[in-house]
N, C-alpha and C positions, 0 to 999 in steps of 0.2 A: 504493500500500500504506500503508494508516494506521500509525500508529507503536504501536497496540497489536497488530497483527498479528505488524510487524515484530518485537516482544518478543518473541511468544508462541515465533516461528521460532529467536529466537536461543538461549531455554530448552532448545527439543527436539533445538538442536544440541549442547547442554552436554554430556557425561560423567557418569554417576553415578556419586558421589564414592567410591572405594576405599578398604573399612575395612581394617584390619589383620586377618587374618587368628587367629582364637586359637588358642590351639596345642592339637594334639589330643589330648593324655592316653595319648596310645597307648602302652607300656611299648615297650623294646626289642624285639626280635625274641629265639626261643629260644636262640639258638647266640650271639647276641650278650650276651644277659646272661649266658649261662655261660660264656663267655673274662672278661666283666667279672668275676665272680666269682671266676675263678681266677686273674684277678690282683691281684684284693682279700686272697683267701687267702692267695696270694706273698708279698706285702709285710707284712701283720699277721703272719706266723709266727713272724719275728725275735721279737718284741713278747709275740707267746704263749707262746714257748719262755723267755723273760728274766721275765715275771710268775709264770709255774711254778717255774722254778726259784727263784728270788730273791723272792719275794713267797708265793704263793698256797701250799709246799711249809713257807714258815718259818712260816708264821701258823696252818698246821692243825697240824704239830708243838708248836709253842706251847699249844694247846689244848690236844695232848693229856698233855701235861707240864703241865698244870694239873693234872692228880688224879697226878699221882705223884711220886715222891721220885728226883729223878736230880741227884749232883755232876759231870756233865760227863764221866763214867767209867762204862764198863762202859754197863746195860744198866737204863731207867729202871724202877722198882718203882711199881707201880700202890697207892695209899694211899686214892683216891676222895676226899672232900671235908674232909681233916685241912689242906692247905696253905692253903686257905679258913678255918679255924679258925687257925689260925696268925695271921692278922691279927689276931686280936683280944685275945691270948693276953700275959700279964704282961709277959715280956718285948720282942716284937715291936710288940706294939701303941700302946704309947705315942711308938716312937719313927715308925711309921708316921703316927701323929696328928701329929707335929710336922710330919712333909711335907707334911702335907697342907694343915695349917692354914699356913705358909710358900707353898707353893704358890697358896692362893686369895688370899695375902694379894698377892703379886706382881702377879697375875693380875688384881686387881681394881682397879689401882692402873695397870697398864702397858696395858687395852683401853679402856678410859671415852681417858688421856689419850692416845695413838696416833690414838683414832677424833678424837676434838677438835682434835689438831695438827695431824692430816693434813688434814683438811679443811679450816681455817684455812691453812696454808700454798698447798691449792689453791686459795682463793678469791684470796691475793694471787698466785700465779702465773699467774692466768688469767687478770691485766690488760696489756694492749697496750701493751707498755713494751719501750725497744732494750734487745737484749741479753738478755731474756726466757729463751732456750734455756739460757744459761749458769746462772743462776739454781737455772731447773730442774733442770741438769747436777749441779749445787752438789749441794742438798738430794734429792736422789737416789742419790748416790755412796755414802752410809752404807750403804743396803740392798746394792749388789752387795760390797763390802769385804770381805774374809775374814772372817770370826765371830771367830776367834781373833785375828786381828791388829789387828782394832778393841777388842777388848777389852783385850787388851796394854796400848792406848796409853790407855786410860780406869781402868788399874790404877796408872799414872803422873801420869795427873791427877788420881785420888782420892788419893792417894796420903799420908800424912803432911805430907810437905813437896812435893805435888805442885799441879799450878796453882791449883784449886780452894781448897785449904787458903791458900797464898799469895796470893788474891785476897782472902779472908775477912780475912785480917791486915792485909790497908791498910787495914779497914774496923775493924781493932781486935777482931776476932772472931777468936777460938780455935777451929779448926775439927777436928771429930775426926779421927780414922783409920777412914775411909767404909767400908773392906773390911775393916780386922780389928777390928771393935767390933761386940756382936752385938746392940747396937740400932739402927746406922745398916747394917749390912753388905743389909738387903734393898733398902733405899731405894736404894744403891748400884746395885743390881742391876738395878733398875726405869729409873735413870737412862739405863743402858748398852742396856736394852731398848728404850726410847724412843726412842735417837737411831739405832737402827740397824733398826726398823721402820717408824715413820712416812713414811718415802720411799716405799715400794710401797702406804701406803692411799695417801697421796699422791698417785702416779701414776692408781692406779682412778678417784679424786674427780675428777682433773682431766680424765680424758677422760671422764667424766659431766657435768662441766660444759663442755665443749666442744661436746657432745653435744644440748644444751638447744634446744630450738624456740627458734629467735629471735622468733618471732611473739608467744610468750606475752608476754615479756620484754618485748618494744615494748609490747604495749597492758595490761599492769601498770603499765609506767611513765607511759604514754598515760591510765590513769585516777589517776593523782596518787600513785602505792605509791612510798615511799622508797625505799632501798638495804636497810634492816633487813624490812622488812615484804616486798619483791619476793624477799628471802633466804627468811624463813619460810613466804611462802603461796604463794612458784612453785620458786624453786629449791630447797627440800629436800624440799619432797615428792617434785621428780622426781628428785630422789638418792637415792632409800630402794632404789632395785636396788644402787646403789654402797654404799650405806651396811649392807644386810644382807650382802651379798657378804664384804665388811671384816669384817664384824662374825662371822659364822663362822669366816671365817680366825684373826682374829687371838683367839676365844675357842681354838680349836686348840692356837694356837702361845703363847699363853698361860699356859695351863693346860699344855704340853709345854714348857716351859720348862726346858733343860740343858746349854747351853755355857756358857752365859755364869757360871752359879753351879757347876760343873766347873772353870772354868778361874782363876774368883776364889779358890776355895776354897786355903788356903794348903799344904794338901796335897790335890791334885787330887781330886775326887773325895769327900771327903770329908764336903762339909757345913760346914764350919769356918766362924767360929770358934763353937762350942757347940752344933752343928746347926743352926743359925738361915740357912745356906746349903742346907740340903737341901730338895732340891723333890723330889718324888714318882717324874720317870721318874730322877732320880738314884740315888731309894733302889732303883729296880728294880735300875739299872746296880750300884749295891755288892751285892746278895744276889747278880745274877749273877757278877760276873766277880771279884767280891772274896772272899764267904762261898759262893761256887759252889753254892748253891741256885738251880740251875735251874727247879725245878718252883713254889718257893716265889715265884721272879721273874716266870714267868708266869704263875699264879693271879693275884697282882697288878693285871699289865700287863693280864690282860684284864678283870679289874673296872675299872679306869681307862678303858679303852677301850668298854665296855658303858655308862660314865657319861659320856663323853665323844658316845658316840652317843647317848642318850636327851636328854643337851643339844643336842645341832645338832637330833635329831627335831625336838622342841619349840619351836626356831628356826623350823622349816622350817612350821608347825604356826601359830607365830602371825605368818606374817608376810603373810597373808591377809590380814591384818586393817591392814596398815600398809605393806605397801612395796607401790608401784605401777608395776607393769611399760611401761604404755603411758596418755594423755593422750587426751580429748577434743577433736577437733577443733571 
């Protein structure tokens, strides 16, 4: 037997090779997807009966106390579009303009630097260093902290004669009174916003970058790209899912900005000192629960929320155009 025979025999003793089978699309069976069903039902009910009551029952009330006149008594009177006119109006208006302009001034000072810190702290946290978790641990603790209890202790550090002030004096600098002077009392506020949200873009940034094709990263650096250039032309484009993520959230909470200028304020609630502490869902909170115009709080509350949503729209709208969900291979 020549030895191309013998091949030919040992070929047609081979096996042909077993692919994987693909899976067949079949759905379930009828009686199986309706037990799955009904215990999809089951467990969402909790979940439907808690957004009814507590969500979905308070937000159409709210509506409908935008056209009427109700103090929290009795039985609300229907007015149609006067609480709307009320915004604009001699007395109400001006001081609505100050929330507002307080408000965007906070707001526009506390999401530029949160998106900048937070990602900045996750480029140095995401280097291979002992001890690394702890780090993390660190710069993350501000965000779970109580609101009210971190602020407390940053009312003590701004404080007249508190750290802050006392650090500026070894430098021979006079430092104001950060909360009750009403040209530093916002800057104040922004302070206190900074340190105790930057931890949660933080965390997103860092598992975005954790998350990075290694491949790319090799052969960026593979063709000569520094550390600043393989930053801008591989790693931030593929964080713009992290980076608009953040950047919704923290335009949100932002712009809803009210514990912290609540609990600075020298009389809670207030505004103090000379409104330059009022932010806009604060002035809701006083017409409600202070001047008990309910209807005139939510007229408000939902123009705020109508502008609030036409801003994320317009997020969501251009970010077609700039954030990149997925990478050519």
């Amino acid at each position: 037997m020549t030895d191309g025979q013998g091949r030919l025999r040992l070929l047609s003793r081979r096996r042909p090779r077993s692919h994987p089978q693909k899976p067949s699309g079949k759905r379930p069976s009828g009686k199986l997807a309706r037990r799955e069903a009904r215990w999809f039902y089951l467990f969402i009910t909790p979940w439907i009966i808690g957004f009814a009551a507590f969500a979905a029952w308070p937000i159409l009330a709210s509506f409908g106390l935008a056209f009427s006149d109700y103090d929290l008594s009795g039985w609300p009177n229907f007015i149609g579009f006067d609480n709307f006119d009320k915004m604009t109006d001699p007395v109400q208006g001006p001081v609505l303009a100050k929330a507002i302009r307080n408000t965007l001034f906070i707001a526009l000072l506390v999401i530029p630097m949160q998106l900048v810190f937070g990602l900045a702290l996750a480029l140095l946290l995401s280097q291979r260093v002992r001890g690394m978790p702890v780090f993390r641990t660190a710069f993350y603790l501000p965000t779970v902290v109580s609101g009210v209890a971190s602020i407390v202790v940053w009312i003590w550090i701004l404080g007249s004669d508190g750290l802050l002030n006392q650090g500026l004096e070894l430098l021979g600098i006079d430092g104001p009174v950060w909360l009750r002077d009403p040209a530093t009392v916002k800057l104040g506020v922004v302070i206190v916003m900074i340190w105790g949200g930057t931890g949660g873009m933080m965390l997103i940034f860092l598992a975005g970058l954790q998350s990075l094709p290694a491949e790319l990263l090799d052969a960026s650096a593979v063709d000569g790209a520094g550390a600043v250039r393989r930053f801008w032309h591989v790693k931030l484009p593929l964080l713009t899912p992290q980076l608009f993520f953040n950047l919704v959230i923290g335009i949100a909470g932002g712009l809803g900005v009210f514990t912290e200028t609540y609990v600075i304020s020298t009389d809670p609630g207030s505004g103090s000192p000379a409104n330059e502490s009022l932010t806009l869902v604060m002035y809701i909170y006083r017409q409600l629960l202070q001047n008990l115009q309910a209807g005139y709080a939510s007229a408000v509350a939902w123009v705020f929320t109508a502008a609030v949503a036409a801003l994320t729209a317009i997020q969501f709208w251009t970010s077609r155009r700039w954030v990149h969900y997925e990478y050519e291979n």
